[in-house]
Phi, psi and omega in degrees: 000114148355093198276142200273023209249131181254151185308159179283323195296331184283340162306322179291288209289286247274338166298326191299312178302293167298344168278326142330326180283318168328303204280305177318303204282339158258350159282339182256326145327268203094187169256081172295336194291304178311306170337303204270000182239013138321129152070013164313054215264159204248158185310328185278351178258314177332282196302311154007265171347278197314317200303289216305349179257349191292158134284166158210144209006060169093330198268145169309147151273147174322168165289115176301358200218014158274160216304157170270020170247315173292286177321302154001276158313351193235350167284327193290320183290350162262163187271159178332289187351289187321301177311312173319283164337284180275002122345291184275351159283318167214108174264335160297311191278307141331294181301344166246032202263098197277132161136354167286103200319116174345277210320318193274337180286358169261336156257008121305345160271009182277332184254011159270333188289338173266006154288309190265357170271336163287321175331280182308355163281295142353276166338305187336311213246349180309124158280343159284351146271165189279133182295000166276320202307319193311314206290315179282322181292310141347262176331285148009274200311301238254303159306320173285324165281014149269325195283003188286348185330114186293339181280333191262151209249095186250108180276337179231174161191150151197175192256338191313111158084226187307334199088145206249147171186131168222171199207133180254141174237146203059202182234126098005319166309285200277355199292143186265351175205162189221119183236156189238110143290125183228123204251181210237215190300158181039049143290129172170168185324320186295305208272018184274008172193126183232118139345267195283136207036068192295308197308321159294354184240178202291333160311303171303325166301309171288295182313349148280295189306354177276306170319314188267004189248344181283277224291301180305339182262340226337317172258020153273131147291106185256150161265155150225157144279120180251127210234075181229109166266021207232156071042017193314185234220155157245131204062180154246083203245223188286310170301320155315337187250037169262170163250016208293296210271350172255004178283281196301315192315310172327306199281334162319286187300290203286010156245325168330311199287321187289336180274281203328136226270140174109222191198011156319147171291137190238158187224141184251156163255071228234120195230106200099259196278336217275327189288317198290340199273323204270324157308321171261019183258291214333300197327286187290024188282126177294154222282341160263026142275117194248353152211183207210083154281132162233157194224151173049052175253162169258020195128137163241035150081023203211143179255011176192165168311281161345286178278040134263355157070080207182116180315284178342147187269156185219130218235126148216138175218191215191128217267183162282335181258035163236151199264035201274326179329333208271315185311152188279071228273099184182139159224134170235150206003082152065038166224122202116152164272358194080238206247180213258127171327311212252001168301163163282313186315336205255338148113035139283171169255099198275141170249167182283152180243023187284157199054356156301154199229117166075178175309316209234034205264332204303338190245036163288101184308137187103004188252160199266297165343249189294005153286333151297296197309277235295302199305300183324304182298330169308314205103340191281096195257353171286346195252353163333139170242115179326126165294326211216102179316325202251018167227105191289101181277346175246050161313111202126339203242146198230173169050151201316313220256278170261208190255000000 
């Protein structure tokens, strides 16, 4: 195997390089992406606001940001009826309410998503807009009524800006393991499912890794979540060499993780920006997340596995032809992610990546990546294919199958 570990003089010039670009790119830039999101109040905090003054037969309602063990308990104390009901009164609000039964957060957002697909219908037609305004709304409208689906599971949604979505495969109630795909830049509603090069975008990603985890497994029952609920970087711009959108994103993924229902083991995916997001979640990982896969990363914000300060096992590889290899795996004043995941020093467990192809190749069917991710996500953590013969990543682990 190649090794992935670089001379310090070439580290020192590729630091050099990128804090120039860094720079070049806030002088001409800015934080525009911060800017624009000022003073903003978004449909989900509108809907928030109505929870927090509704009623229900007289009784208050809970605090919507209170623990998913209290919420829980308190959708468990209404009748069908009840749950219905605010469903269809707040639907926006219901639908991201980690601690809401899967099922009823999947139909509220069907009726948000037919909310926010009439808005954009409208919109079409708003004569004060510009024929790109015409054109993005269209596009919106047109998105929304594919996630609208009765077959499809949406567990989070909001509409705001580019727009929030995660999606579920399988069942959640029953899954004996649960894996979380968390994807990098430019994620956002339009780019949560692509026709062309599907496998790059988050759908194709989980809906492969389920295909693919049904076949190493046949008689586990599995989920996946294609999860991108977070805010991304756009480009690779200022905010990529940040933690600033995975700083929000974290608190965000750990409380999702913290709502979902049982008590099965979950495995994360995290891919690109998506690692960066997930290196600053580790601390605060609920005590079921039992591995932190990563791919293409650029870092997690971390200089080893070890200071990510995490129970979880941490699984990363990386194909040869991706070009994430070139970023400068450092970080200075808070601009770089730290050291490179797929080094020998930072103490992770690298698996092969073969027959992947480029940066956004890891969820291709046939690729040895995801045939690693699928065992991983199973527990056949013995059937792991190594990056390196003459380094056993799955070291610890005994017998064919699970831990």
């Amino acid at each position: 195997m190649t090794s992935f570990d670089s001379s310090p003089q070439l580290n020192v010039w590729r630091a050099l390089l990128a804090l120039a670009v860094v720079f070049v790119m806030l002088a001409t830039t800015g934080w525009t992406a911060v800017r624009h999101q000022r003073g903003v109040t978004s449909p989900l905090q509108t809907a928030l606001t109505a929870w927090e003054h509704g009623r229900i037969n007289g009784h208050v309602l809970p605090d919507p940001d209170g623990s998913p063990t209290r919420l829980g308990h308190f959708f468990a104390s209404l009748t069908p009826h009840q749950r219905s009901r605010l469903a269809d009164r707040y639907p926006l609000a219901v639908g991201n309410m980690n601690g809401a039964p899967v099922e009823l957060r999947y139909r509220a957002n069907r009726i948000a998503l037919e909310q926010a697909r009439a808005v954009e219908q409208q919109r079409t037609h708003d004569n004060r807009l510009s024929s790109v305004g015409h054109a993005d709304a269209k596009q919106r409208m047109q998105r929304f009524a594919l996630l609208d689906d009765p077959h499809r599971k949406i567990l989070a949604f909001d509409p705001m800006g580019t727009g929030r979505v995660a999606e579920v495969f399988g069942d959640l109630d029953t899954a004996q393991r649960v894996s979380v795909v968390v994807p990098g830049v430019d994620t956002n509603v339009l780019t949560f499912q692509r026709t062309f090069r599907k496998y790059s975008a988050p759908v194709g990603m989980a809906r492969s890794l389920y295909a693919a985890e049904r076949t190493a497994s046949p008689h586990t029952h599995a989920a996946v979540i294609a999860w991108a609920d977070y805010t991304a970087p756009v480009g690779l711009g200022v905010d990529a060499a940040t933690a600033m959108r995975a700083d929000d994103g974290s608190v965000r993924l750990n409380a999702m993780l913290r709502g979902l229902p049982g008590s099965s083991p979950v495995a994360l995916y995290c891919h690109s920006y998506g690692s960066v997001v997930c290196g600053v979640a580790a601390r605060d990982l609920p005590s079921r997340v039992s591995d932190i896969t990563v791919a293409g990363s650029p870092g997690m914000r971390a200089q080893s596995a070890a200071g990510l300060h995490t129970h979880a096992r941490v699984w990363a590889t990386r194909d040869k032809d991706d070009w994430i290899q070139d970023v400068p795996y450092m970080e200075v004043g808070g601009l770089g992610h730290g050291a490179d995941p797929v080094s020998s020093g930072f103490g992770s467990r690298v698996v092969s990546a073969g027959a992947a192809k480029g940066h956004t190749g890891y969820f291709e069917p046939g690729t040895e990546s995801l045939s690693n991710f699928a065992k991983i996500g199973t527990g056949s953590y013995r059937s792991v294919r190594c990056a390196d013969a003459d380094q056993d990543c799955r070291e610890g682990f005994s017998g064919s199958g699970s831990t």
